[in-house]
C-alpha positions, 0 to 999 in steps of 0.5 A: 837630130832634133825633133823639130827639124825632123818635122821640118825635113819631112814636111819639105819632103811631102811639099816637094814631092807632092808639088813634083807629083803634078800631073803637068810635071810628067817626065815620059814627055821629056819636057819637065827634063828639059825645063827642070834646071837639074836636067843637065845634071840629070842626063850625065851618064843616062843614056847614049845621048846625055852621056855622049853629049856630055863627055863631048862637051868635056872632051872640047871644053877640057881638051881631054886627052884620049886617055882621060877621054876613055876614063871618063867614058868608063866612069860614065859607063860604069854608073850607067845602070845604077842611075837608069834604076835610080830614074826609073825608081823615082819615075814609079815614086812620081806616078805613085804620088800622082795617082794618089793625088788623082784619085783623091786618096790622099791617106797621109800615111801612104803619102808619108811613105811615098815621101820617105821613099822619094827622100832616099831616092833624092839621097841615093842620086845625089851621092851617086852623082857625087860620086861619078864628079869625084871619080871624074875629077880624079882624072882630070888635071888641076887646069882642067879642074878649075875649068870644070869649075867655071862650067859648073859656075856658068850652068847655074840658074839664073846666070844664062844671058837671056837678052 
């Protein structure tokens, strides 16, 4: 990788985490959770209610047979805990950077490596995600699929009616 996209790259780091850092944007409240457009995406698999709520939704939208029903369900159970780590990981990342910010310590150095540490974390949630969609998509059919394609359409920003 180039120099200079290496400098970019973690320059987008350190803005977004410093930005994500903001005391306003704390996540023990669950509203940045809510609010955050990736909050959907976020919850699959998290705990009862986001992967219940999920694997309801995909149940009644997807006509899932009982058989892809408890599949899924063990796909969702399966990376459990693995994405409750993950949450917790970049819960104490955030509050790290937070505090920093707070106190007014802003040593580059130690920002740096918080930066390089929430990247990895941001990498290692999205394959794992990636993952869990792959292993899902496994068991559905191809109708169900292109389903599951329009939902994913219909979730993005911005395409809510908001009149």
């Amino acid at each position: 990788m180039k120099t200079i996209t290496k400098i970019l790259l973690i320059g987008c780091l350190l803005a977004s985490t410093i930005a994500l850092a903001d005391p306003q944007a704390d996540m023990s409240s669950g509203k940045a959770s809510r609010e955050c457009h990736h909050g959907a995406h976020s919850r699959m698999g998290q705990g009862m209610d986001g992967g219940e709520r999920f694997l309801n939704r995909m149940t009644d939208r997807l006509k899932l047979t009982p058989e892809q029903r408890s599949s899924v369900e063990a796909v969702l159970q399966k990376s459990k805990s693995q994405m409750a780590n993950l949450k917790e990981k970049m819960q104490t990342n955030r509050k790290a950077l937070r505090e920093l910010k707070q106190n007014g310590s802003g040593d580059s150095s130690e920002v740096q490596v918080l930066a390089q540490e929430r990247g990895n974390l941001v990498t290692e949630s999205i394959i794992q995600r990636n993952k869990i969609r792959n292993e899902i998509q496994l068991v559905l059919t191809d109708t169900q699929r292109e389903q599951m394609k329009q939902m994913r359409e219909e979730h993005k920003p911005g395409h809510h009616d908001k009149g």
